[in-house]
C-alpha positions as MATLAB code, in Angstrom:
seq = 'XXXXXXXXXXXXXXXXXXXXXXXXXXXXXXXXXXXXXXXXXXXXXXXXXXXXXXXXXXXXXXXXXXXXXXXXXXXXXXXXXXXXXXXXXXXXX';
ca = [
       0.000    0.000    0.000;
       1.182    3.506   -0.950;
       0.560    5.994    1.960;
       0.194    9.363    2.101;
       0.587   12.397    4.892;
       0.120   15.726    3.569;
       0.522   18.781    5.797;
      -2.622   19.844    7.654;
      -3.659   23.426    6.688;
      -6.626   23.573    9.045;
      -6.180   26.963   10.755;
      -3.967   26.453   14.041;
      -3.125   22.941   13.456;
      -0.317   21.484   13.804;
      -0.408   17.997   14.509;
       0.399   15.276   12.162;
      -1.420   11.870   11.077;
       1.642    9.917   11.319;
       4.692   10.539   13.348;
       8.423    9.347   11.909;
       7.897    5.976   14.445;
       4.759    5.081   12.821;
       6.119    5.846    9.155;
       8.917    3.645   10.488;
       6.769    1.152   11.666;
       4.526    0.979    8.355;
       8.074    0.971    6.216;
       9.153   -2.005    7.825;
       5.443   -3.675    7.136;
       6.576   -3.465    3.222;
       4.889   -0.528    2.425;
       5.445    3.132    0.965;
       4.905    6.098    2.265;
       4.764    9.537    0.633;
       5.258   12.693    3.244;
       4.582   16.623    2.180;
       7.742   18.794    3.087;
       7.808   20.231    5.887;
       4.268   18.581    7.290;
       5.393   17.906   11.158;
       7.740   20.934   11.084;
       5.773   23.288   13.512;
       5.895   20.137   16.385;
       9.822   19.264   15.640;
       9.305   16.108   12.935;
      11.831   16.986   10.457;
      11.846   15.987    6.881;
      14.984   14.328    7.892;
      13.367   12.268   10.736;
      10.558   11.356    8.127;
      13.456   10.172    5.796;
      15.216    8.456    7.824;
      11.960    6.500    9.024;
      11.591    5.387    5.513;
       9.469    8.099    4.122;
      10.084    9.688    0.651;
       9.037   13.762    1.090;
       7.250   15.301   -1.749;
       7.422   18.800   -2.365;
       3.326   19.469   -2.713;
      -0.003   18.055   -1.195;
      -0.719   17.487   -4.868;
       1.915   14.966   -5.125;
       0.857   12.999   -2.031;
      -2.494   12.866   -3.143;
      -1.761   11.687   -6.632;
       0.837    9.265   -6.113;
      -1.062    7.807   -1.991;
      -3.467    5.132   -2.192;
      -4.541    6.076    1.855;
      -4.145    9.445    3.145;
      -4.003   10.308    6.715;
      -5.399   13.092    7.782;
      -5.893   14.318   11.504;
      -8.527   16.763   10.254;
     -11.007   16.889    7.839;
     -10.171   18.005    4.159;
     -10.558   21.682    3.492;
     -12.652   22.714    0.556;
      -9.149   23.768   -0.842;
      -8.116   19.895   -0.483;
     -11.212   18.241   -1.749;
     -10.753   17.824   -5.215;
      -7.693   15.872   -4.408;
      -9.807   12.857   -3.442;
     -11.390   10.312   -5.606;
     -12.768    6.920   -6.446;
      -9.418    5.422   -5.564;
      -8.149    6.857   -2.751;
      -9.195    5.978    0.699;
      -9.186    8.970    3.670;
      -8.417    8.629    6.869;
      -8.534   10.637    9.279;
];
């Protein structure tokens, strides 16, 4: 399974769907996972830490949407983020 974390753009929030343990954790299970730059930045989860978890960091939401088969979300998709989703991609947040 492909998985994606895009940054959360919800006013105020900060928090993150997936921390670099649990991309670690889902790496090891044989699986991909796509991470927006910068998306656990404000609470100290480097790109770096994300790397070196297993994660491959895209530059855009865009990309993490196309190329994710799951996103996870801790919020709700903005109207600015809904016409990411579709038939083939499962949300979760």
């Amino acid at each position: 399974m492909i998985v994606g974390l895009p940054k959360e753009i919800k006013n105020n929030e900060h928090r993150v769907g997936l921390t670099p343990d649990s991309v670690s954790e889902i790496s090891a299970n044989g699986h991909e996972v796509f991470v927006e730059t910068n998306c656990g930045k404000e609470i100290g989860f480097t790109n770096e830490r994300y790397e070196s978890a297993g994660a491959k960091i895209l530059n855009t939401a865009s990309e993490v949407y196309e190329k994710s088969e799951l996103i996870v979300k801790v919020k709700e998709p903005m109207e600015s983020e809904v016409h990411y989703l579709n038939s083939e991609t499962t949300l979760f947040t």
